[in-house]
N, C-alpha and C positions, 0 to 999 in steps of 0.2 A: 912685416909680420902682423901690423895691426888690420891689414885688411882681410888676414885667414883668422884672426878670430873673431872677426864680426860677423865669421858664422854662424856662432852661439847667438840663441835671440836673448840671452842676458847681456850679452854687452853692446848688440848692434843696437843700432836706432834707426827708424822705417824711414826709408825715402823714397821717394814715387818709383810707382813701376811703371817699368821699360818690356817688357818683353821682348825685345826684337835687337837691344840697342847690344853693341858689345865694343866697346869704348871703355877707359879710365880702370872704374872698380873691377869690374865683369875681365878685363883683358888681363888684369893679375891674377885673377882666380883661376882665370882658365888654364894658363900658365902651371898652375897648380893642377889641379882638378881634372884638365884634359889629359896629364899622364897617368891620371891615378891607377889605369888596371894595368899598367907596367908590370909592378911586383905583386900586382895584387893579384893573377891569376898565375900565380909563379909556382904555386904548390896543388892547383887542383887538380895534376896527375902523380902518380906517386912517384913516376920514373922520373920527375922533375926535379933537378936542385934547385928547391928552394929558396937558399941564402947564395948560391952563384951569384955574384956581384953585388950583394949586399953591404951596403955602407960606401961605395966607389961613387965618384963620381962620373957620368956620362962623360966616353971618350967622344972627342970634335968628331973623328970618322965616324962614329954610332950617330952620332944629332944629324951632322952631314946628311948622313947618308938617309935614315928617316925622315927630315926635311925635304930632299930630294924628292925621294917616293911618294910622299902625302902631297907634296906640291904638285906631283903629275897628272895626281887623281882629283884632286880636290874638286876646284873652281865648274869645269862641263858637265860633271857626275853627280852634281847637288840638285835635289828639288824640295819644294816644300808642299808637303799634302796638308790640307783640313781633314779631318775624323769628325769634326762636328762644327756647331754653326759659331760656337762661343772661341772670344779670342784666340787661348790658349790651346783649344785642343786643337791642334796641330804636330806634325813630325817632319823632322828633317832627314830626306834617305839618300844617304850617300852610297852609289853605284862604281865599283871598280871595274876598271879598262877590259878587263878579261869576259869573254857572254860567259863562261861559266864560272861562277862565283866557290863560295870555297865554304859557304855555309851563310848564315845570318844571326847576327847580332843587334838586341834593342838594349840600347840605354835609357838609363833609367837617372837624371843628375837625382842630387840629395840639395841639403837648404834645409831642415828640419819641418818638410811641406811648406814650408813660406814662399810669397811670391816676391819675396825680393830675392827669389835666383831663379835660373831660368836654363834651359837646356844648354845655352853655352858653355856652360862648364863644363860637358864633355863632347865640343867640338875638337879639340885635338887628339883626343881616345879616337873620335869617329873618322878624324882625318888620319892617323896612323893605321886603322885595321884597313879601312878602303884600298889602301895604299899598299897592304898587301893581299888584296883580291877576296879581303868578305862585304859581304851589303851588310851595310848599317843603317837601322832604322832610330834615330838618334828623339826620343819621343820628350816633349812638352805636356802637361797636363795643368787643369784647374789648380791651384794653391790656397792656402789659408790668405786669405785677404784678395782675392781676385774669385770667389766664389766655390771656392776647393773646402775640403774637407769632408764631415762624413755627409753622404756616400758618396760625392761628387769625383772627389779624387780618386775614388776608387774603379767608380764606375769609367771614368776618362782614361786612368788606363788598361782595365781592360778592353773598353772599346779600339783604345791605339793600339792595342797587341793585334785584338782580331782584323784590325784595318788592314793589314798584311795580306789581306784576299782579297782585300777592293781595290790596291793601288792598278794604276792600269796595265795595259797588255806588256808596255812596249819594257817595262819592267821585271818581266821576265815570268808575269803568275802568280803565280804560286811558291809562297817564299822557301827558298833553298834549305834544304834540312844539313846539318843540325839550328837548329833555333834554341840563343841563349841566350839569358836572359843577364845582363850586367848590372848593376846599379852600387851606388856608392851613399851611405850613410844613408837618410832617408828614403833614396833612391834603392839602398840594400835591403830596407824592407819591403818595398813595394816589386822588388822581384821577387824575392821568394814567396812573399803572399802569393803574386801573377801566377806563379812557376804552379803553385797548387790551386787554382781557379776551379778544374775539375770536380775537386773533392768541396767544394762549399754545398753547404746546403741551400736546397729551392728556395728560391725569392733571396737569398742573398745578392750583395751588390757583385757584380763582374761574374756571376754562379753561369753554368754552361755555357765555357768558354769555344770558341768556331778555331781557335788555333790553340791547339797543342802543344808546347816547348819542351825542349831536351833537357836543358839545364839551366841551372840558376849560380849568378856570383854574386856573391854581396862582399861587397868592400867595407868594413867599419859599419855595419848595416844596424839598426835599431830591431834588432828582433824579436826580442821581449818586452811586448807596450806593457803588459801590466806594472812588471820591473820597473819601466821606463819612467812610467807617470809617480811610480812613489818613489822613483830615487831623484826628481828632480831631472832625468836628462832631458835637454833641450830646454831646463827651465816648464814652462809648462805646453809647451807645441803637442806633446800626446793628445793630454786632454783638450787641447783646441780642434786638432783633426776626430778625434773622435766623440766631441761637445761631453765631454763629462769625462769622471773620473770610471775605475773598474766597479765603484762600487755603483755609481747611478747609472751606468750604463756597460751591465758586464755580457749581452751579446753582442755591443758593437765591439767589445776587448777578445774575446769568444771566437769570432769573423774575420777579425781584421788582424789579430797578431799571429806570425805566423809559429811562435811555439806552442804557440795552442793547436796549430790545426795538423800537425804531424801526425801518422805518414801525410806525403804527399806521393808518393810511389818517383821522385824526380829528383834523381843528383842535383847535391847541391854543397859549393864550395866557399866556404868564410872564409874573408881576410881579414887579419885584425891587427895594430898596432900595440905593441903590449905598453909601449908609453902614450896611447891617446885619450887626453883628458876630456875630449869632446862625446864620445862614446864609448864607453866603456868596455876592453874587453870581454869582460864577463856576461857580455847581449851575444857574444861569437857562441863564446863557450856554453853558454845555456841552450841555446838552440841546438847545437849539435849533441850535445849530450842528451840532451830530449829524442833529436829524430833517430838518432844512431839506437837510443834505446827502443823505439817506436817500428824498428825495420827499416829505417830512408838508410839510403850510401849519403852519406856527409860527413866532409872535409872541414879539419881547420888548418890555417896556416898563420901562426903566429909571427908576425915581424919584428924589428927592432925599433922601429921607428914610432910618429905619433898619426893622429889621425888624417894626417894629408902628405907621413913619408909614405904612400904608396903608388904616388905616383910619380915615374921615371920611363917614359917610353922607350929613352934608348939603353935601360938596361941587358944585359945577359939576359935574367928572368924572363921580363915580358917576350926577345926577339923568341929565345925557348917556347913560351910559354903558348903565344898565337898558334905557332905551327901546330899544337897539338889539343887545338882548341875542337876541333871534329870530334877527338877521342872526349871528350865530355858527354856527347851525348849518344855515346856507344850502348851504354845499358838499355837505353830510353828506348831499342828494339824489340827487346827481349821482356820487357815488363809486361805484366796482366791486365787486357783492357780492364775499364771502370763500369 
């Protein structure tokens, strides 16, 4: 356990970055981290039981059988693009066996923007969706301390979102709709920010976004920076990604958090651990009472767990939950252009 909390940058301590490497630290975490949208999109339809297998642990046949699956796709269907000329930006797109795909999914890891974590932590999220016939665009960006923050990391992903229309032919085009948006703790803000790119105002960083998305999950997601930086979450990572506090800098807080920038006209579904001492439920709950009040459709789903029981891929929830990952981005037809 002491290597899931050296998530917190209060108790970790920096040692070199690896981007690439996934050995030792990085293979426990993943372990963690790559089940995490198990349970965690287990409630973003409402005909969904939620707590189905809640508290069990994963039956051999369920791992079995998931292991099986992601290992047939895995290893031929991996490529790795650059979106830009700098290390990091880069994505990993994992390709399932089937030519028509079942939708698209970008991950988004979390690390509280620091670059001592790195997109592997949801290599296993991305080898279990492949595995049942979605593309996963598994995306990397800048970080605090490799050149990331404001506006770099912002900017890096929404360039990796819209990279979605440059990858090449033999990829199918034009990426498969619905397009959803995943991410987990830091990675949960930076999707739902992504998810309302449209609505930023000119000259903002990631503003007139070239791809569209249906839906946003935030798993344990930092949604409320202002909240964030005065309650101390993450220690002080807010104010390093966005170089100052709400008060010296309250249109980068304005921009980039995304309770402030509600509506987003864009489903969007929280998961939150109600014992997660790393981020607070109450960043779920502010946001959705915000956008809910604002006109958005947004979900909470409260769990029993802490900020890293949400990941379980061979739960009930999750096998449930995939199949009915298209119906996320059902509304996203019938909304008002911008």
């Amino acid at each position: 356990m002491r290597l899931l909390r050296d998530w917190s940058p209060r108790l970790a301590k920096p040692r070199p970055k690896d981007v690439g490497r996934r050995v030792g630290r990085r293979d426990v975490l993943l372990a963690a981290a790559g089940a995490a949208a198990g349970s965690v999109l287990a409630g973003c339809k409402p005909e969904l039981d939620a707590g189905r297998g809640r508290g069990r642990a994963p039956s051999a046949t369920a791992s079995a059988t998931a292991t099986a699956t992601a290992t047939a796709t895995r290893h031929p269907r991996t490529r790795r693009y650059s979106y830009g000329p700098a290390p990091a930006q880069f994505g990993e797109l994992h390709l399932p066996g089937q030519r028509r795909t079942l939708g698209t999914v970008v991950l988004l890891h979390g690390g509280f923007w620091s670059a001592e974590y790195g997109l592997d932590l949801m290599a296993g999220l991305a080898t279990d969706l492949v595995g049942r016939g979605w593309t996963v665009w598994n995306l990397e960006y800048r970080r605090i301390g490799d050149g990331g923050g404001w506006p770099a990391t912002f900017t890096d992903v929404a360039a990796g979102i819209d990279h979605l229309l440059d990858l090449p032919a033999r990829t199918g085009g034009s990426p498969r709709r619905p397009i959803v948006l995943v991410g987990h703790s830091a990675g949960g803000h930076l999707a739902v920010w992504a998810a309302g790119r449209h609505r930023l105002p000119a000259g903002a960083p990631g503003a007139r976004p070239r791809v569209r998305v249906d839906a946003a999950i935030s798993l344990a997601g930092v949604l409320d920076l202002e909240a964030a930086a005065r309650e101390g979450v993450g220690g002080s990572s807010v104010q390093r990604l966005l170089g100052g506090t709400p008060t010296s800098q309250p249109r980068r807080y304005a921009v980039a958090s995304p309770t402030e920038r509600v509506p987003i006209g864009v489903p969007v579904c929280c998961v939150h651990g109600r014992a997660d001492l790393v981020v607070p439920i109450e960043q779920s709950r502010r946001y959705v009472r915000a956008a809910t009040a604002a006109g958005d459709h947004a979900t909470l789903v409260e769990t029993a767990g802490d900020h890293f029981a949400l990941i379980d891929p061979s739960s009930p929830a999750w096998r449930s939950t995939v199949d009915h990952l298209p119906g996320l981005g059902a509304s996203a037809r019938h909304r008002s252009p911008d």
